[in-house]
ChimeraX commands (.cxc) that place a marker at each C-alpha (Angstrom):
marker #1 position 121.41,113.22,99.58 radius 0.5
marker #1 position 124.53,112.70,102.40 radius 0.5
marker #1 position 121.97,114.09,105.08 radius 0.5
marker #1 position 119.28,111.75,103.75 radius 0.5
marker #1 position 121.98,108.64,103.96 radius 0.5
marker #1 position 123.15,109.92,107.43 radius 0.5
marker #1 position 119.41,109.98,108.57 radius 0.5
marker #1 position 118.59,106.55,107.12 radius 0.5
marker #1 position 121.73,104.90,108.59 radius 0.5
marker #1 position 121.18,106.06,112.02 radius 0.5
marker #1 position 117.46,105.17,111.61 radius 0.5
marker #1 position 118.36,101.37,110.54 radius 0.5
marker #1 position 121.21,101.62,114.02 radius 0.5
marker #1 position 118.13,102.30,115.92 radius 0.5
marker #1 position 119.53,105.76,116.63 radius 0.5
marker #1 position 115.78,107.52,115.98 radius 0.5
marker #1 position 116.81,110.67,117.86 radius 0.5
marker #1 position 119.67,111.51,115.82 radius 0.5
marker #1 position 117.60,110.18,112.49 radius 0.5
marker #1 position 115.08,112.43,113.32 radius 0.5
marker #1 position 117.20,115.45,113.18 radius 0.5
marker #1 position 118.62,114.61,109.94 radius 0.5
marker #1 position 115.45,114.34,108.61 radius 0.5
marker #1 position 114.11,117.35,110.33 radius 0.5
marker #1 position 117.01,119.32,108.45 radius 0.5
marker #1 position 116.05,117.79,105.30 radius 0.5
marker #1 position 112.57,119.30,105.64 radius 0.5
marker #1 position 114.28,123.01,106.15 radius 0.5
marker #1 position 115.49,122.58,102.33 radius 0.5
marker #1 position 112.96,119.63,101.08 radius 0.5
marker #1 position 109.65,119.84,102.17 radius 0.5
marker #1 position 108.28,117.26,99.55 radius 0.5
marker #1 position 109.94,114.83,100.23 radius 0.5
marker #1 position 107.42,111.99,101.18 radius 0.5
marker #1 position 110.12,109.55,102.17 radius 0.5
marker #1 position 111.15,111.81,105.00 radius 0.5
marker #1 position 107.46,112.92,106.62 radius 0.5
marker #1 position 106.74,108.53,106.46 radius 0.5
marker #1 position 109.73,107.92,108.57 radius 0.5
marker #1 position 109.10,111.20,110.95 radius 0.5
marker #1 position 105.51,109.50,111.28 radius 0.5
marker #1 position 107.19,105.99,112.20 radius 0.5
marker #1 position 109.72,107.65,114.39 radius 0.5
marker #1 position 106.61,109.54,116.27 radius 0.5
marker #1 position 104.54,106.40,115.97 radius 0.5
marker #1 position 107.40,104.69,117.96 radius 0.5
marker #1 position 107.37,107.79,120.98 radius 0.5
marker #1 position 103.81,107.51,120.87 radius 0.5
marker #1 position 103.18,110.69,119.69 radius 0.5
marker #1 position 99.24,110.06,117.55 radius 0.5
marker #1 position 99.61,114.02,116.96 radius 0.5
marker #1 position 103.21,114.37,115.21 radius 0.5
marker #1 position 102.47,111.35,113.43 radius 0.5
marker #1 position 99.26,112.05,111.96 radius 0.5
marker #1 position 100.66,115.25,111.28 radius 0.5
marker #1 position 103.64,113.59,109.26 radius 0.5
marker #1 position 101.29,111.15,107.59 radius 0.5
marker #1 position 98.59,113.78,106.98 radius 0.5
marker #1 position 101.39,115.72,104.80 radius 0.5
marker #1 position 102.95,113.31,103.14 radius 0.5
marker #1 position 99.49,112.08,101.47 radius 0.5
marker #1 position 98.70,115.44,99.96 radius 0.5
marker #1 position 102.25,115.02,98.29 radius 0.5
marker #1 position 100.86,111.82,96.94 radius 0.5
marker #1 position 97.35,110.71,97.60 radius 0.5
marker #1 position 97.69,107.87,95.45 radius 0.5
marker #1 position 100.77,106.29,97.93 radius 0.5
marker #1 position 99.17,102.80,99.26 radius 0.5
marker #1 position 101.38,102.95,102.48 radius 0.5
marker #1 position 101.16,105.96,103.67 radius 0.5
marker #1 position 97.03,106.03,102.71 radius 0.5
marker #1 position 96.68,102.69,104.83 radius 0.5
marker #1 position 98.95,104.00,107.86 radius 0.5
marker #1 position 96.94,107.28,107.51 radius 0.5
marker #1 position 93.29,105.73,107.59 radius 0.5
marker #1 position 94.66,103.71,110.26 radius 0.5
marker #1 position 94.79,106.50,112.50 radius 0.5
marker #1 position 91.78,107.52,111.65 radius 0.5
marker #1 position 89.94,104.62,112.48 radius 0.5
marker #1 position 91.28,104.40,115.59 radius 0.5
marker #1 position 90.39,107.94,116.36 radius 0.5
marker #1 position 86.90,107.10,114.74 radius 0.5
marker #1 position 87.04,109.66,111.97 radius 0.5
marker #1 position 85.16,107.29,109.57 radius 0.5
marker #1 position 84.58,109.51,106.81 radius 0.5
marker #1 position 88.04,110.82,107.02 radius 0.5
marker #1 position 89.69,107.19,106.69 radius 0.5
marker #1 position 87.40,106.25,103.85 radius 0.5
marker #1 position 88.49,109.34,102.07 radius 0.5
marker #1 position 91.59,108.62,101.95 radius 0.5
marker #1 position 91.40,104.87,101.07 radius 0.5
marker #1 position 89.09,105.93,97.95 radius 0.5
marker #1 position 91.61,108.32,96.57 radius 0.5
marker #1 position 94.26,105.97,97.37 radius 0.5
marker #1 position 92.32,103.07,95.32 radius 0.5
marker #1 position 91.30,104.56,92.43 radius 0.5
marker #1 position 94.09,103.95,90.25 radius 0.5
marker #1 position 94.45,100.27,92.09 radius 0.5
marker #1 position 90.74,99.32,93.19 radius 0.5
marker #1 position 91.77,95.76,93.92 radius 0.5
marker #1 position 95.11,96.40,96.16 radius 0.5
marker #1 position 94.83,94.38,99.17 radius 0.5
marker #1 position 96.50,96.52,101.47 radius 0.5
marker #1 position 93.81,99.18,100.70 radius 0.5
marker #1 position 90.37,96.38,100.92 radius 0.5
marker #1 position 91.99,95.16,104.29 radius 0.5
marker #1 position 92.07,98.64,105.60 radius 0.5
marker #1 position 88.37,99.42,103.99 radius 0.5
marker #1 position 86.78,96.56,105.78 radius 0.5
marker #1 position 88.38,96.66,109.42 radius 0.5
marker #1 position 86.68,100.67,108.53 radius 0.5
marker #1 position 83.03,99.05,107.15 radius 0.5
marker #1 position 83.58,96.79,110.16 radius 0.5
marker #1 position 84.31,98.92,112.95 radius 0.5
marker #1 position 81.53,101.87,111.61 radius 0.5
marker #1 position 78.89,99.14,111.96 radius 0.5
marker #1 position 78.54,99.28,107.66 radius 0.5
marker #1 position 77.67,95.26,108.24 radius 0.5
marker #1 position 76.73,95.04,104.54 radius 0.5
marker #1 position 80.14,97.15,103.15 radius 0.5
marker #1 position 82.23,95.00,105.23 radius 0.5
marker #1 position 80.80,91.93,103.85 radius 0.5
marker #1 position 81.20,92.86,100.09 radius 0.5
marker #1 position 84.30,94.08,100.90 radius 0.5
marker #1 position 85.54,90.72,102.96 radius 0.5
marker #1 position 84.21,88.68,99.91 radius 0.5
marker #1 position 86.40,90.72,97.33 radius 0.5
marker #1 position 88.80,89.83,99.60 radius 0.5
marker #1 position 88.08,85.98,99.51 radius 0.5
marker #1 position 87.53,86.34,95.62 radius 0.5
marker #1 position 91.39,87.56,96.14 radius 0.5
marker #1 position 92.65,84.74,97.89 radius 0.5
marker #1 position 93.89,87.66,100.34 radius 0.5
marker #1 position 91.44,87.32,103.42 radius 0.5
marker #1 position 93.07,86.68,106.88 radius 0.5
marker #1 position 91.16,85.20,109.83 radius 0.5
marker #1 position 90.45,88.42,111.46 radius 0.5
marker #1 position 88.71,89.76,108.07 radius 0.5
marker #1 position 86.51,86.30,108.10 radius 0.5
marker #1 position 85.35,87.07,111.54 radius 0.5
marker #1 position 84.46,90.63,111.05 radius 0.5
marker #1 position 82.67,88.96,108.11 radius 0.5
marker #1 position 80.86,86.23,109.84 radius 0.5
marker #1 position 80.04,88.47,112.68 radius 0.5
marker #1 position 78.62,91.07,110.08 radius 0.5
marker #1 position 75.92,88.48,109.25 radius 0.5
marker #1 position 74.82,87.83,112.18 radius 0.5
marker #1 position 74.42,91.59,113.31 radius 0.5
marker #1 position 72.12,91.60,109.75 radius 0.5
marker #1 position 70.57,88.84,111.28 radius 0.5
marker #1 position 71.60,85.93,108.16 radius 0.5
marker #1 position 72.56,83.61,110.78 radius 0.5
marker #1 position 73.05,80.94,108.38 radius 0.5
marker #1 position 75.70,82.78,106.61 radius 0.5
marker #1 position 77.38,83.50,109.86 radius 0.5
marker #1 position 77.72,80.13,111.24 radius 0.5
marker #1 position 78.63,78.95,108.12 radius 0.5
marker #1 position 81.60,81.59,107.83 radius 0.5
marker #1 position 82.31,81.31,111.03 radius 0.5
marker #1 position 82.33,77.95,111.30 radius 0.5
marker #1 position 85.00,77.67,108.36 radius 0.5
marker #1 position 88.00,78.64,110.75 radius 0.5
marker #1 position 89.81,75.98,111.05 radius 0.5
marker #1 position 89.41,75.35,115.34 radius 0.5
marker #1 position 93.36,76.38,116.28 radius 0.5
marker #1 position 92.14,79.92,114.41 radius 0.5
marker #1 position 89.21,80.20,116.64 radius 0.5
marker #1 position 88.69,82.89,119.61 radius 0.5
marker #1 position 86.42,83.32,122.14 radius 0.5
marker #1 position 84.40,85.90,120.16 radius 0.5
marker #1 position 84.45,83.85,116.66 radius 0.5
marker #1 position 83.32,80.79,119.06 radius 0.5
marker #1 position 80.58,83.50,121.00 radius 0.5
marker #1 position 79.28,84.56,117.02 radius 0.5
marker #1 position 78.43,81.33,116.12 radius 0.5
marker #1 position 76.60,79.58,118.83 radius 0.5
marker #1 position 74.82,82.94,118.51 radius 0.5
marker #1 position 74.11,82.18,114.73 radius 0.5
marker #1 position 73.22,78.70,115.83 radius 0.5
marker #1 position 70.71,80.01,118.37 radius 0.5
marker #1 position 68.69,81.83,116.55 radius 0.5
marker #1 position 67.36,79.86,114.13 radius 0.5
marker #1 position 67.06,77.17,117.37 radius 0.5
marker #1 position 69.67,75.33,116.43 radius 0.5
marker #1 position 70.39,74.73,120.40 radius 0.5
marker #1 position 72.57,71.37,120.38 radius 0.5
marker #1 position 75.05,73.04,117.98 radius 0.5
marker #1 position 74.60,76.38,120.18 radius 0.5
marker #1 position 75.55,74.29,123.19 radius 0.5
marker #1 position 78.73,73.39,121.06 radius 0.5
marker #1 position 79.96,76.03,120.41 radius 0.5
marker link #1:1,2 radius 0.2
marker link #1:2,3 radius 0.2
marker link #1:3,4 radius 0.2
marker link #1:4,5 radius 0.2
marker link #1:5,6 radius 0.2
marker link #1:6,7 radius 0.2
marker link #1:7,8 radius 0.2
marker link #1:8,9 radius 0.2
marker link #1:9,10 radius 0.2
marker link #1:10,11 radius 0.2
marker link #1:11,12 radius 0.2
marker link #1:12,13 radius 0.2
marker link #1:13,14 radius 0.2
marker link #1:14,15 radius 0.2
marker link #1:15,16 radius 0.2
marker link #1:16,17 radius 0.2
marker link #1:17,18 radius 0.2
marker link #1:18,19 radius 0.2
marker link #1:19,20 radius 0.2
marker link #1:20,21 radius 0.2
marker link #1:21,22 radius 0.2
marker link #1:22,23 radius 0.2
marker link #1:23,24 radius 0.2
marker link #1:24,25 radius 0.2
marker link #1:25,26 radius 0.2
marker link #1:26,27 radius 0.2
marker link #1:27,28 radius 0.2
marker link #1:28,29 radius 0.2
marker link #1:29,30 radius 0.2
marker link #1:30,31 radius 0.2
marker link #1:31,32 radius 0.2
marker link #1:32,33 radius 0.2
marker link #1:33,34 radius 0.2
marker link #1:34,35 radius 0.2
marker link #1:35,36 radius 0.2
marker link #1:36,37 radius 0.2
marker link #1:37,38 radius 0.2
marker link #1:38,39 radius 0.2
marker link #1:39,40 radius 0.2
marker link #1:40,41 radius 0.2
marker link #1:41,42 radius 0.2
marker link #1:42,43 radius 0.2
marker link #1:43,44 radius 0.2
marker link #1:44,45 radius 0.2
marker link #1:45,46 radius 0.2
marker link #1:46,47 radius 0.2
marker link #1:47,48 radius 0.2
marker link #1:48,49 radius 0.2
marker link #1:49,50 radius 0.2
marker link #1:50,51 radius 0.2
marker link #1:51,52 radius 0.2
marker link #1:52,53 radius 0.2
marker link #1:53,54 radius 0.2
marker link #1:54,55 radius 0.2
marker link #1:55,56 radius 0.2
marker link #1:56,57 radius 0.2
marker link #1:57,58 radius 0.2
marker link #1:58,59 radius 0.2
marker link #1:59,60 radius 0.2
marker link #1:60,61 radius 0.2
marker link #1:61,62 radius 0.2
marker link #1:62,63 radius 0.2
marker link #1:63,64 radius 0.2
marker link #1:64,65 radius 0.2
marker link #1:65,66 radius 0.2
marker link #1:66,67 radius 0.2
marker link #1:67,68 radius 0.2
marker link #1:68,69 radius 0.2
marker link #1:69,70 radius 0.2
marker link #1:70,71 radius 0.2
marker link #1:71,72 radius 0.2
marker link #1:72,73 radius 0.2
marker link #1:73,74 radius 0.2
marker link #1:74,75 radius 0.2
marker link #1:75,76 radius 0.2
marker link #1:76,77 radius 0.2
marker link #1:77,78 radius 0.2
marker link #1:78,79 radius 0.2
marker link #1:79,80 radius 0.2
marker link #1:80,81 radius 0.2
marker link #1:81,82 radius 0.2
marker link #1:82,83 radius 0.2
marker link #1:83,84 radius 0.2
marker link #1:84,85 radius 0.2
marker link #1:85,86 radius 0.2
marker link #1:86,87 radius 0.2
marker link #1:87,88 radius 0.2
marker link #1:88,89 radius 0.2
marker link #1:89,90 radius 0.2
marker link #1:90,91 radius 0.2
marker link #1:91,92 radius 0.2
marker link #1:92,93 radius 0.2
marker link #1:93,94 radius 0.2
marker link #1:94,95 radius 0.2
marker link #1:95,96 radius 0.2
marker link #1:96,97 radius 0.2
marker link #1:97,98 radius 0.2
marker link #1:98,99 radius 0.2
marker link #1:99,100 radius 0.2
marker link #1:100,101 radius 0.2
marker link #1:101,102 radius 0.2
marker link #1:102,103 radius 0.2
marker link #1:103,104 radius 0.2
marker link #1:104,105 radius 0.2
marker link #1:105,106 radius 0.2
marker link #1:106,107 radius 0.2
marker link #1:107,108 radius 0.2
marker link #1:108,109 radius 0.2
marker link #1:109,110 radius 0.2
marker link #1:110,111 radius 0.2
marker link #1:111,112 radius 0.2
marker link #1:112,113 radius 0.2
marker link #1:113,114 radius 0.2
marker link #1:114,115 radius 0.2
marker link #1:115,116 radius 0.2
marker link #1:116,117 radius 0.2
marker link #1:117,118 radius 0.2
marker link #1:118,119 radius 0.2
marker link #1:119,120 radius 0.2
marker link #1:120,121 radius 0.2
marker link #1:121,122 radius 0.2
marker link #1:122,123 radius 0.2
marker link #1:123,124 radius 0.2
marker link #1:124,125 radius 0.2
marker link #1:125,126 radius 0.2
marker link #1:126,127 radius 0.2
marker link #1:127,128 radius 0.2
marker link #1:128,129 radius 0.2
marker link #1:129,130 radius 0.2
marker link #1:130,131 radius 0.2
marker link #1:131,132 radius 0.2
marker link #1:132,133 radius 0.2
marker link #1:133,134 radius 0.2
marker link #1:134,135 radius 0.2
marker link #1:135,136 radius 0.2
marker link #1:136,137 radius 0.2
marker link #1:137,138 radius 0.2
marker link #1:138,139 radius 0.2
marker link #1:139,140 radius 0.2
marker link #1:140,141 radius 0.2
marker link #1:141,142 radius 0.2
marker link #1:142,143 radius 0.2
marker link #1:143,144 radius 0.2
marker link #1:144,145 radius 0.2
marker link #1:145,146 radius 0.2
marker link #1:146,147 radius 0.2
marker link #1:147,148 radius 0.2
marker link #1:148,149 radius 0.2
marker link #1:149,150 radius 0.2
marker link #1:150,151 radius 0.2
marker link #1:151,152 radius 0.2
marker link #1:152,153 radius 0.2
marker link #1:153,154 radius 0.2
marker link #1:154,155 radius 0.2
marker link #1:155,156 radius 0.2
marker link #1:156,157 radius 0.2
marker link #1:157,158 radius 0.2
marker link #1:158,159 radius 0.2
marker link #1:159,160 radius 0.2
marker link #1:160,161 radius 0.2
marker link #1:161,162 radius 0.2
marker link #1:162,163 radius 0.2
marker link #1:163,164 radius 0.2
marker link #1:164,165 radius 0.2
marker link #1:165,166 radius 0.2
marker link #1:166,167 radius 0.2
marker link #1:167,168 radius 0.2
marker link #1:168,169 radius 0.2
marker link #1:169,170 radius 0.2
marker link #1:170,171 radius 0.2
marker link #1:171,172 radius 0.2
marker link #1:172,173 radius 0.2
marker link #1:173,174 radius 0.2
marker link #1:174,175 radius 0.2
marker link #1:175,176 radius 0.2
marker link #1:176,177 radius 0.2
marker link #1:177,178 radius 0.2
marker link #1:178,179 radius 0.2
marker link #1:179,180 radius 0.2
marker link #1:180,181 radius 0.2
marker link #1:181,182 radius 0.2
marker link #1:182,183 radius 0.2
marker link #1:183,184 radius 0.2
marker link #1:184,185 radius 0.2
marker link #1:185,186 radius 0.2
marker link #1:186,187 radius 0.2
marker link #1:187,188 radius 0.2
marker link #1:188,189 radius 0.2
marker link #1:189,190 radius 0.2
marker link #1:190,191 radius 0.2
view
C-alpha cells in the first residue's frame, strides 16, 4: 500500500521515472495488480514505447478481460498495428457483460471502419446514434461507409447532416462524391 501511494504521488508530480520504479517494485510482490500494469502502459505510452505498453496492457486484460479501459486502450493498439482480429477479440470479451458501453461501440467501429467492414461499421455507428453517443468522426466513418457500399443517398444524407463548422475536407470530398454518382452534379459542384 505505502509503495503504491509513493508511486501514485510521484506519478500525479509528473515524476514518471521514479513512479515507474515504485510500481515496478510492486510487481516483484504483486503481480495482479491491474492498477499497476495500466499505469506502466501509460507511463510507456508517454516514452513511446508501443512494445512495453502493449506488453503492460496485454497483461493486465488477462487479469480482467471484462475491464472497459484497459480493453479499449488495448484494441487501440491493435488497430493501429492492424491486428484486426486481435482488437475485436478483445472488445467482444470486454462487451459481453455490457454490450451497449460506448467506450467499447466507439472502439468497435473506428475497427469495422478502418478493416474496410463498411456494413459492421454502419450498424455499429447507428447503435451509436440510437445511443445519443455518436461523435462527428463516427458519422463520417459512417457516411463514408455508404458510399464505399455504393448507397450514395445514405451517404450524402449522413454526411450532409454535419453541421458546416464540423465539416473537413474528406467529409466535404464524401459527399460531392455521393452527389456525383447518382448525377447529382450542381450539388457535386457544391460541395
Amino acid at each position: 500500500g505505502a509503495l503504491l501511494s509513493i508511486a501514485n504521488l510521484n506519478l500525479r508530480r509528473g515524476n514518471e521515472q521514479k513512479a515507474e520504479a515504485f510500481f515496478k517494485k510492486i510487481l516483484l510482490q504483486d503481480t495482479t495488480n491491474i492498477t499497476v500494469y495500466t499505469n506502466l502502459a501509460s507511463i510507456a505510452h508517454h516514452k513511446k514505447d508501443t512494445l512495453y505498453a502493449v506488453n503492460y496492457l496485454q497483461k493486465a486484460n488477462k487479469l480482467n478481460v471484462m475491464d472497459v479501459d484497459v480493453a479499449v486502450d488495448l484494441s487501440g493498439y491493435y488497430i493501429a498495428q492492424k491486428k484486426f482480429d486481435q482488437a475485436l477479440a478483445v472488445l467482444n470479451k470486454a462487451s459481453e457483460t455490457d454490450p451497449d458501453n460506448i467506450y467499447i461501440l466507439l472502439s468497435m467501429a473506428d475497427l469495422f471502419y478502418r478493416a474496410d467492414k463498411f456494413t459492421e461499421t454502419i450498424a455499429t455507428c447507428q447503435k451509436l446514434i440510437a445511443l445519443d453517443a455518436a461523435d462527428i468522426p463516427t458519422i463520417t466513418h459512417m457516411g463514408i461507409s455508404y458510399y464505399k457500399l455504393k448507397n450514395y443517398a445514405c451517404g450524402a444524407e449522413v454526411l450532409s447532416g454535419i453541421s458546416w463548422i464540423d465539416q473537413t475536407e474528406g467529409s466535404c470530398y464524401y459527399t460531392a462524391m455521393c452527389c456525383k454518382a447518382p448525377k447529382d452534379y450542381n450539388q457535386s459542384i457544391r460541395w
